[in-house]
matplotlib code that plots the C-alpha trace (Angstrom):
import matplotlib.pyplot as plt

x = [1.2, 0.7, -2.4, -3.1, -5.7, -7.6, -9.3, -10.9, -12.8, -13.8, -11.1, -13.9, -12.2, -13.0, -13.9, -14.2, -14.4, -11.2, -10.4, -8.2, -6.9, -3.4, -4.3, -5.9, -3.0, -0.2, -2.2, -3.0, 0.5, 2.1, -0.7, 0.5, 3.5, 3.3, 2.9, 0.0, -1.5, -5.4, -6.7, -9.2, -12.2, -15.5, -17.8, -21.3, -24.4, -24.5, -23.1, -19.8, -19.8, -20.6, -18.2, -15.6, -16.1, -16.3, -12.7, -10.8, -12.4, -11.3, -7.6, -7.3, -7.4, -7.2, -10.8, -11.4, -14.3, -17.2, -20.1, -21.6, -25.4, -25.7, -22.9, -21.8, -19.2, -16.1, -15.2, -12.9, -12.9, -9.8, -8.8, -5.4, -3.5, -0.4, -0.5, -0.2, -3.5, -5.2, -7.9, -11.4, -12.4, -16.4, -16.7, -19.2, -18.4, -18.0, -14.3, -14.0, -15.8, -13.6, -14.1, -11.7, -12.8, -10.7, -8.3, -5.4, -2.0, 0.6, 4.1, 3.5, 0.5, 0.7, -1.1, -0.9, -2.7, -5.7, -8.0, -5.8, -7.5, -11.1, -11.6, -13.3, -10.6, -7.9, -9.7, -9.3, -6.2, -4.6, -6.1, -4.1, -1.1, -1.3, -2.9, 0.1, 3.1, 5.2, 4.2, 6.2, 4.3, 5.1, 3.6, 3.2, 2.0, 0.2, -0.7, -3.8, -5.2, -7.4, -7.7, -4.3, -3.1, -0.5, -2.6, -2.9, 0.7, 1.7, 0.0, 1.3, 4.6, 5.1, 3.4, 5.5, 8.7, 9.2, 8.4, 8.0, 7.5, 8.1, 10.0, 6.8, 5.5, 9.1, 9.4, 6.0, 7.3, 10.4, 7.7, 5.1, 7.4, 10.3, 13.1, 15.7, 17.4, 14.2, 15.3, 17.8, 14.7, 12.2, 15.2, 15.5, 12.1, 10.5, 12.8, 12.4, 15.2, 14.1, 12.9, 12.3, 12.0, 10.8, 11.9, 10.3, 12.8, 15.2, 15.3, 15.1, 17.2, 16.9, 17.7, 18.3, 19.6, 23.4, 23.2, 22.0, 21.1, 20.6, 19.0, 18.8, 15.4, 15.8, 14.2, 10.6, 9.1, 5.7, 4.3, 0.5, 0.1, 1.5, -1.5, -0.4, 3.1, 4.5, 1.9, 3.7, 7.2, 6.1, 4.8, 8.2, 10.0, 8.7, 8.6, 12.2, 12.5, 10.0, 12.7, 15.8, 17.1, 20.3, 18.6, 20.6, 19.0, 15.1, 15.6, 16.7, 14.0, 11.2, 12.3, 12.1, 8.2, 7.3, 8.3, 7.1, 3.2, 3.8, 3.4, 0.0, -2.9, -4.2, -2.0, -2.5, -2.1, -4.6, -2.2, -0.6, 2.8, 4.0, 4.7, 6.6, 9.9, 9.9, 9.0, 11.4]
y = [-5.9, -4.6, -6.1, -4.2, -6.4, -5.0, -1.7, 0.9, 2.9, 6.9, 9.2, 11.8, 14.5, 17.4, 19.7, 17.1, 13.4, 11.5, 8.1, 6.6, 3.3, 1.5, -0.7, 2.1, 5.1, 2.6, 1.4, 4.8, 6.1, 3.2, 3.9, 7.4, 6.8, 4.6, 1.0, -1.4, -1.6, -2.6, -3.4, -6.1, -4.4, -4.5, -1.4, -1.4, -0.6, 3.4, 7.0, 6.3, 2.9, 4.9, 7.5, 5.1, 3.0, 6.4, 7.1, 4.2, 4.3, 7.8, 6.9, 4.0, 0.9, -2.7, -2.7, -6.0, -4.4, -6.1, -5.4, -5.7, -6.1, -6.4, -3.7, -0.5, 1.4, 1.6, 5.0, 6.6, 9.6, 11.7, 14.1, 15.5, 17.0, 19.5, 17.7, 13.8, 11.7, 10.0, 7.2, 5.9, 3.0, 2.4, -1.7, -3.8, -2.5, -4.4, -4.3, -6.7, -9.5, -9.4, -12.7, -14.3, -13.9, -15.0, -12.1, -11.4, -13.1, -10.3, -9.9, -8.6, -8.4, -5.8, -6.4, -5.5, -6.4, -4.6, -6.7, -9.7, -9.0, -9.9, -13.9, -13.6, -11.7, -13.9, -17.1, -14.9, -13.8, -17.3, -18.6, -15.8, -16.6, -20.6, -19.3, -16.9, -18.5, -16.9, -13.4, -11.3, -10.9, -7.0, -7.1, -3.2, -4.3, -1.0, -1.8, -0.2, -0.7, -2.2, -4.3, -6.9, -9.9, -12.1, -14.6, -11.9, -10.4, -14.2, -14.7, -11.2, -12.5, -15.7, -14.4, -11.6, -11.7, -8.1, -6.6, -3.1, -2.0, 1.3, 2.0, 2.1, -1.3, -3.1, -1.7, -3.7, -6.8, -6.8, -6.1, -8.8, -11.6, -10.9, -10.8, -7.8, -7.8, -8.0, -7.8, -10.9, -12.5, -12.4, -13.3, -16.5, -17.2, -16.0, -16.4, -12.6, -11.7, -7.9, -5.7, -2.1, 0.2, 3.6, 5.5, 8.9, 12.0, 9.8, 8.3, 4.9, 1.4, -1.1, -4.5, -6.5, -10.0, -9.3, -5.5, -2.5, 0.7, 3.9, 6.7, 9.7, 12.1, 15.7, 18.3, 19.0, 22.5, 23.4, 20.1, 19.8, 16.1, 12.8, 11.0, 8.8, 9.4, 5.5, 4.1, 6.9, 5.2, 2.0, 2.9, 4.9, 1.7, -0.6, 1.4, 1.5, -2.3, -3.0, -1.1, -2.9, 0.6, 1.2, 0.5, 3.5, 5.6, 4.2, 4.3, 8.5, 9.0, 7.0, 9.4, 12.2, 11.2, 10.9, 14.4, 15.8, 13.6, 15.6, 18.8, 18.3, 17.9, 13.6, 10.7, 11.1, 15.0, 16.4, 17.8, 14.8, 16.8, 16.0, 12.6, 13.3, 13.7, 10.3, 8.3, 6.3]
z = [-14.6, -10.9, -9.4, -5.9, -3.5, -1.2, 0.7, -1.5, 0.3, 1.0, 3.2, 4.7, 5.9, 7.4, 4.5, 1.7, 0.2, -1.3, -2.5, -0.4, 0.7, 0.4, -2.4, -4.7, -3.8, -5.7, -7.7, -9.0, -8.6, -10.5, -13.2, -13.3, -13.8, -16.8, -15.5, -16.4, -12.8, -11.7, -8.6, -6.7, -4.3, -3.6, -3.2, -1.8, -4.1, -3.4, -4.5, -3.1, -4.5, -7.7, -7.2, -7.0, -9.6, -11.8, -10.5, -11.6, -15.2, -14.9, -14.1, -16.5, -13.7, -14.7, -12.2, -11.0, -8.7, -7.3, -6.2, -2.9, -2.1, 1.3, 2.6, 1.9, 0.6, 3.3, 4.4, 6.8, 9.1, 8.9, 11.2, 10.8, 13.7, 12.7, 9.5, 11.1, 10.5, 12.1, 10.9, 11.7, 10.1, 9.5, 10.2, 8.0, 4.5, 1.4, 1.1, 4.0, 1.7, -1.6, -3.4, -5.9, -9.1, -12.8, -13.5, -15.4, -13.8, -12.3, -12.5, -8.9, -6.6, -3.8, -0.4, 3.2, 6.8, 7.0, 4.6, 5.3, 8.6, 7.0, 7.1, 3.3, 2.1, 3.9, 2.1, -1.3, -0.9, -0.3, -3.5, -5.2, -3.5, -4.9, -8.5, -8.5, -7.6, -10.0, -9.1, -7.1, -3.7, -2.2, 1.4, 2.5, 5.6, 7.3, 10.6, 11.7, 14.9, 15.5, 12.3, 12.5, 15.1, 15.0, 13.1, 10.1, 10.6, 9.9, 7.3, 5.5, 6.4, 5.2, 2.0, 0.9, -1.1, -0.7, 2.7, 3.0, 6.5, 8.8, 12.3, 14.3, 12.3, 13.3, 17.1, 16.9, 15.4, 18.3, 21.2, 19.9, 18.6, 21.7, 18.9, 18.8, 15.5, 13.7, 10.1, 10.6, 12.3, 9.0, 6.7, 8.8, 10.0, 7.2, 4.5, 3.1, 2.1, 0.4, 3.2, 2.7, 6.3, 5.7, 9.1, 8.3, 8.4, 9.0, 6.0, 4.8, 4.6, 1.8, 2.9, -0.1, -0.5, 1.0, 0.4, 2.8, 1.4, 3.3, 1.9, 3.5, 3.3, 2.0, 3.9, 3.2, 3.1, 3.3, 4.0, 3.6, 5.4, 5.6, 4.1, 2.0, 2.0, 2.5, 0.3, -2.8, -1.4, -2.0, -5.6, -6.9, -5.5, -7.5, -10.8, -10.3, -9.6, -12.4, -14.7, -13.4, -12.0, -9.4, -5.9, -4.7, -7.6, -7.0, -3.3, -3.2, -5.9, -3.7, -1.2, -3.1, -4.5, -1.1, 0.3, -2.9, -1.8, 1.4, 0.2, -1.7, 0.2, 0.4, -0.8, -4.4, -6.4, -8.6, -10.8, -13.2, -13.9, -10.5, -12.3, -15.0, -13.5, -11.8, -14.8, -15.6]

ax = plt.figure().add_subplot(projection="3d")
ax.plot(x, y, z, "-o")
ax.set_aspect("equal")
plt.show()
C-alpha cells in the first residue's frame, strides 16, 4: 500500500481544468499501474471540491479526503511557455489544513515540501511519521517558490528514507546550506542513504546505499509539456522498487515513463494503454 499526503488541487490552464498536484499524479500513476495506492487531502465544499472527489472514485483511490468548510478547493494557474510550466498557486485553500485522521498503515507514504510548508499539515504529517515508523518515507521534495524554507526543507529531510530530488532542487540545497558535495552531505547529516536526482535531458543518477546508477534519457520527440513529468519518474521508480526489480532496469524504464508523460498533454494521460507496458 502507497499512501500519498498532501496537495490535491485544480491545474487551470489556459484552455481547460485538470487534476493536478504531486501527491494525486503518483498516486494515480502507481494506481494505474497495478499498485494498491490512496491518498490524504482535503477539498473545499464546492464544484471542484466535487469534481475531485468524483475523480478519485473514478480511478479507484484508497481516498482518505476530507472535507473543508471554511476554505476552498486549491487551484493553480498554468501557463506553459515552449512547453515549460510555470505555476500560480491560489493561498487559503483547504489542502493547506489536512488533519490526521485513522487510516490504513502503508508500506510507503510519499510526501514532499509544499504542504509540509502548511503548519496544520506539518503537525499531521509528523503524527504519520511516529504512527508509521515502519513505513518507508519517499520525500519528492518539489520546491515551489514561494511555499518552502529551511525550517520545512528540514523537516522533509530528516523524514525521508528515500529522497528524490532534481538538479535545480540540489544547486539549491549547496547555495542554502554552503555545502558542495551535496549528496555525501544528506547521507551524513541526514542519514539518507537512497537519493534519486532526476537532471532532465541529462538523465538521471541513483544513489543507493554504496551504489551509483546513471541512466541516461532517450531522446524525446514531439513533446507536449513537462507537467508532471518528475512526479511519473517518481511513480515508475517505485513500482519497480515495490517489485524488487534491477535498479538499472527500473531506473531506464522510469526514464522512459517520463519522456513517454512528455509527450501527452498534463502529468497524467487520458488513454490507460500508455500503462501497460511498464507494468511490471
Amino acid at each position: 500500500m502507497v499512501l500519498s499526503f498532501g496537495e490535491v488541487l485544480m491545474d487551470c490552464f489556459p484552455d481547460k481544468n485538470v487534476i493536478g498536484g504531486a501527491p494525486f499524479n503518483v498516486a494515480v500513476h502507481l494506481k494505474r499501474l497495478g499498485e494498491e495506492a490512496g491518498i490524504i487531502t482535503k477539498v473545499g465544499e464546492d464544484e471542484l471540491g466535487n469534481q475531485i472527489q468524483e475523480i478519485l472514485v473514478k480511478e479507484g483511490l484508497t481516498a482518505q479526503l476530507q472535507i473543508d468548510k471554511n476554505y476552498p478547493t486549491g487551484r493553480v494557474d498554468v501557463t506553459l511557455e515552449n512547453g515549460q510550466p510555470s505555476y500560480y498557486i491560489h493561498q487559503g485553500c483547504g489542502w493547506e489544513f489536512i488533519g490526521a485522521k485513522e487510516i490504513q498503515t502503508p508500506n510507503y507514504f510519499v510526501f514532499g515540501s509544499l504542504a509540509l510548508f502548511f503548519e496544520k499539515n506539518k503537525q499531521s504529517f509528523l503524527n504519520y511519521r511516529t504512527q508509521f515508523e515502519k513505513a518507508t518515507f519517499v520525500c519528492d521534495i518539489n520546491l515551489r517558490k514561494p511555499y518552502y524554507d529551511k525550517e520545512t526543507i528540514d523537516l522533509c529531510l530528516n523524514a525521508a528514507d528515500i529522497l528524490k530530488i532534481n538538479d535545480e532542487e540540489l544547486a539549491y540545497l549547496s547555495k542554502t546550506y554552503q555545502v558542495e558535495h551535496v549528496i555525501d552531505w544528506l547521507k551524513t547529516e541526514f542519514n539518507i542513504h537512497k537519493i534519486l536526482l532526476t537532471e532532465g535531458a541529462k538523465g538521471a543518477k541513483l544513489f543507493w546505499d554504496d551504489k551509483i546508477i546513471s541512466c541516461e534519457v532517450k531522446k524525446v520527440e514531439n513533446i507536449k509539456d513537462t507537467v508532471g513529468a518528475g512526479d511519473s519518474f517518481t511513480s515508475l521508480f517505485l513500482h519497480g522498487i515495490i517489485h524488487q526489480l534491477p535498479l538499472e532496469l527500473t531506473m531506464q524504464r522510469a526514464a522512459d515513463f517520463a519522456g513517454g508523460i512528455c509527450q501527452t498533454s498534463g502529468a497524467v494521460p487520458v488513454e490507460l494503454a500508455v500503462y501497460e507496458k511498464y507494468k511490471f
